[in-house]
N, C-alpha and C positions, 0 to 999 in steps of 0.2 A: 691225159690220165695221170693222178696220182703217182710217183714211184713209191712201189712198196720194198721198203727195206726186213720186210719179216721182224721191224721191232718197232715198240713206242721210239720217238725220239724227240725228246723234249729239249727246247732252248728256256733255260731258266731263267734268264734277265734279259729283257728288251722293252722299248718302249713302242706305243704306238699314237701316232698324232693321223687321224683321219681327218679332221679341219685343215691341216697345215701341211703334213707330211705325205706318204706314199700312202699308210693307213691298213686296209685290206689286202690292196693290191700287196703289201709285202708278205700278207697270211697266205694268201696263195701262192705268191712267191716258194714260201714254205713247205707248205702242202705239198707242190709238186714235187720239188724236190726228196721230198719222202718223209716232212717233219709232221708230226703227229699231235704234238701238246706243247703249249706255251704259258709262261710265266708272265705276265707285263705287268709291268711296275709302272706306275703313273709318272709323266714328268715332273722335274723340275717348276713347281709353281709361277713363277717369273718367266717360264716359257709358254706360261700357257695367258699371260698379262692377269692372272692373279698376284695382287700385292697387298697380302693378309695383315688383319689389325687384331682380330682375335681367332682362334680354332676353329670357329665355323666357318671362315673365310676358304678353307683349306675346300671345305664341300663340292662346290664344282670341281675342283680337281680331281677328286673321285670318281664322281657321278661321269667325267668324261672316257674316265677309266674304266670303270662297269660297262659305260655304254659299248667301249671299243673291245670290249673282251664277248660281251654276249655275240655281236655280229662276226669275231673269229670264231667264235664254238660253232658256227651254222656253218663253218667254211672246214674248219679241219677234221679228219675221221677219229680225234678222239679232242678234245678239249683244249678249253684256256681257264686261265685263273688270274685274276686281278693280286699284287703284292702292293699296299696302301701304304705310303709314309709321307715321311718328310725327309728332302734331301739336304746332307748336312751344309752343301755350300750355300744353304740360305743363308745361315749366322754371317755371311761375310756382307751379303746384300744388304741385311738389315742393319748392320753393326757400320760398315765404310758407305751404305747408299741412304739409309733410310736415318739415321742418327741413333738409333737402340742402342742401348747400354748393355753388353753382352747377357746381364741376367737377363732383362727383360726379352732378348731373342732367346733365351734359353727358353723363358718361360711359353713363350710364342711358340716356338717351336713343339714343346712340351704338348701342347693345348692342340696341336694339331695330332700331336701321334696320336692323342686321347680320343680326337676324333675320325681319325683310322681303326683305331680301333673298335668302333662303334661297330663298322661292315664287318670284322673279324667274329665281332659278337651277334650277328644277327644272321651270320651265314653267307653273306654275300661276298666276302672276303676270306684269301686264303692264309696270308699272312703279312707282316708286317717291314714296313724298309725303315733304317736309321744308321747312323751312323757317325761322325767327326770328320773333318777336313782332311782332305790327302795331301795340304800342302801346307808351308809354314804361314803359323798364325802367332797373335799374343795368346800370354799364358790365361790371360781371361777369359778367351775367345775358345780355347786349349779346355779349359774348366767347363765353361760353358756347355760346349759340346759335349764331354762328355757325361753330363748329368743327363743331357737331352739319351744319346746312347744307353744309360740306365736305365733312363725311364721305359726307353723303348724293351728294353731286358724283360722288366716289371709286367709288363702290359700282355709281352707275349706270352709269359707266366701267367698271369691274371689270366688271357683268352686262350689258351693251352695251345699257342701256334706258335711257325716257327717265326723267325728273324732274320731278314737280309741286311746285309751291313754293306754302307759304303766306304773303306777307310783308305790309310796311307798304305800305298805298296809293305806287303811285310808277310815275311815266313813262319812266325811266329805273333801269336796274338793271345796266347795262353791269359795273360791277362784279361782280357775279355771273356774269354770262356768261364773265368774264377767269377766275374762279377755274375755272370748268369747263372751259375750254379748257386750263389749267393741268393739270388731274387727268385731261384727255383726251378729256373728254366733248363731243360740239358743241355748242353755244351754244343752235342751235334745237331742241336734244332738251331743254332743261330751257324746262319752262313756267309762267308765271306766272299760278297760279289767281286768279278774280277780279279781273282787269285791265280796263281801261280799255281805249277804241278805240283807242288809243297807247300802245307800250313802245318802247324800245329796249333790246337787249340778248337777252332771252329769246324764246321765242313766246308770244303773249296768250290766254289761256283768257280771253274777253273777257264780262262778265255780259251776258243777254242782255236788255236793257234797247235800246228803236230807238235811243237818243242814242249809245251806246257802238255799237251796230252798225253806225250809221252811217258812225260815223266808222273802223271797222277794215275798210266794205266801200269805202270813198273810197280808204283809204292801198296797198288792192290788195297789204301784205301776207299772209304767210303768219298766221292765226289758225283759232282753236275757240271756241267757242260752249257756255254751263254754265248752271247755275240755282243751282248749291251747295244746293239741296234738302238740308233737314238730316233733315228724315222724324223731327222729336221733336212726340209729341203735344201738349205743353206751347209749342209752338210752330206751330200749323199752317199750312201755304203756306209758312213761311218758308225758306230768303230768298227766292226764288222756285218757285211752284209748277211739278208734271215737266210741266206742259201747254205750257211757256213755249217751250221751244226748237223745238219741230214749230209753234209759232203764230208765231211770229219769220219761222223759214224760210218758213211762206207767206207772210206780209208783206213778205219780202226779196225773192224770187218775183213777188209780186203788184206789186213796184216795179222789176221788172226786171235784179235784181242775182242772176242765174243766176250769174255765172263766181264770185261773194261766194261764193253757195252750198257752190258744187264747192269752193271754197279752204278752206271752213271743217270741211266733211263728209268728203270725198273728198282732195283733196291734202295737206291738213295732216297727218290722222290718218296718211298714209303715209309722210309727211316723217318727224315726229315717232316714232311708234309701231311702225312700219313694217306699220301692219295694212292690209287693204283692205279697206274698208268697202262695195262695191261686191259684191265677190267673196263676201262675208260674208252676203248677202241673200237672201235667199230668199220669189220671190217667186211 
């Protein structure tokens, strides 16, 4: 049986590979442990031997992604939702593997958010991944990226959803936030996957790690709670196993940071997402 933790408990970014990976068996995983709703964000392209030449190239990678989100909603007692992007360390494949010329991966790149966003626009999709390299690149590469990131700004504006970002470790991203405000988007709709108990600028999809929760259930504000579960055999548990975020929440719980809880599960996901995680349950 299910453990009921008496709340939603949602892991915000992980991946799921049912061809290749663990797949369901880690939704159940979940489940038991008492997780209630999940974020999955499609992999990496090139992990899935997609090696796109224009936007619609990107389509199966989706369509793997919808597929593996509908077979977790029949499994958890409240839901999943698909996050559609493109991951920014493609520019490095295409630009050092493939011969692209940084624009032309910009543009590639571009053409794929465009086609994420398609799902965003039709319903089937809840929001958007993009982002720039977490590591050192050229300043072409640097430029590139970050239009691709604007675009992706634009787009969630254009389809009134939020934005998951994958960037360089940082506390401060305020920059990013100006550019979204810029393109119309609000600030706390774009989220910084893999963050730290402190950002300024975005909202912290915060690893769930106690040092890092601690410190985002101290600062009282608004955050989500992730594992980045990449679900590649070749990698197992990594980066954190789906047992992490339902074990977290009772530990945060069992420390008396109930209102942490609701902020991370419950208010955020409706800030951000505009889902209700509550209402979603079924219990």
């Amino acid at each position: 049986m299910d453990e009921d933790l008496g709340t939603p408990v949602v892991d915000n970014h992980l991946h799921l590979d049912p061809e290749h990976g663990r797949g369901l068996e880690a939704v159940r995983e979940f489940a038991r442990s008492g997780g209630t709703h999940l974020l999955v964000v499609n992999k990496p392209s090139w992990l899935l031997g997609i090696e796109p030449e224009v936007g619609e190239d990107f389509r199966p990678v989706f369509e793997t992604t919808l597929d593996a989100v509908a077979s977790a909603s029949e499994i958890l007692d409240g839901r999943a939702w698909p996050v559609l992007g493109v991951h920014p360390g493609l520019v490095s494949k295409l630009v050092e593997d493939r011969g692209f010329a940084p624009a032309e991966a910009r543009d590639l790149m571009r053409a794929g958010l465009e086609c994420a966003a398609e799902y965003v626009a039709d319903g089937s999709a809840l929001a958007l991944k993009t982002g720039r390299p977490h590591y050192d690149t050229t300043e072409a590469v640097w430029e590139a990226s970050n239009a691709v990131l604007r675009r992706g700004l634009e787009l969630g504006a254009a389809n009134d959803c939020a934005v998951q970002l994958h960037t360089e470790a940082s506390e401060d991203l305020t920059e990013i936030a100006a550019w979204a405000e810029e393109a119309g988007l609000a600030p706390e709709r774009v989220v910084k996957h893999y963050a730290a108990g402190r950002l300024a600028g975005p909202t912290p999809s915060v690893m769930s790690e106690k040092d890092r929760l601690e410190r985002a259930a101290d600062r009282g504000e608004p955050f989500l709670m992730e594992t980045d579960f990449v679900d590649d055999p070749d990698r197992p548990g990594a980066v954190l196993g789906p047992k992490t975020v339902p074990r977290r929440v009772r530990w945060l719980l069992d420390a008396g940071e109930g209102e942490a809880v609701r902020n991370a599960h419950v208010e955020t996901p409706r800030r951000v997402y505009g889902v209700d995680t509550e209402a979603t349950l079924d219990r």
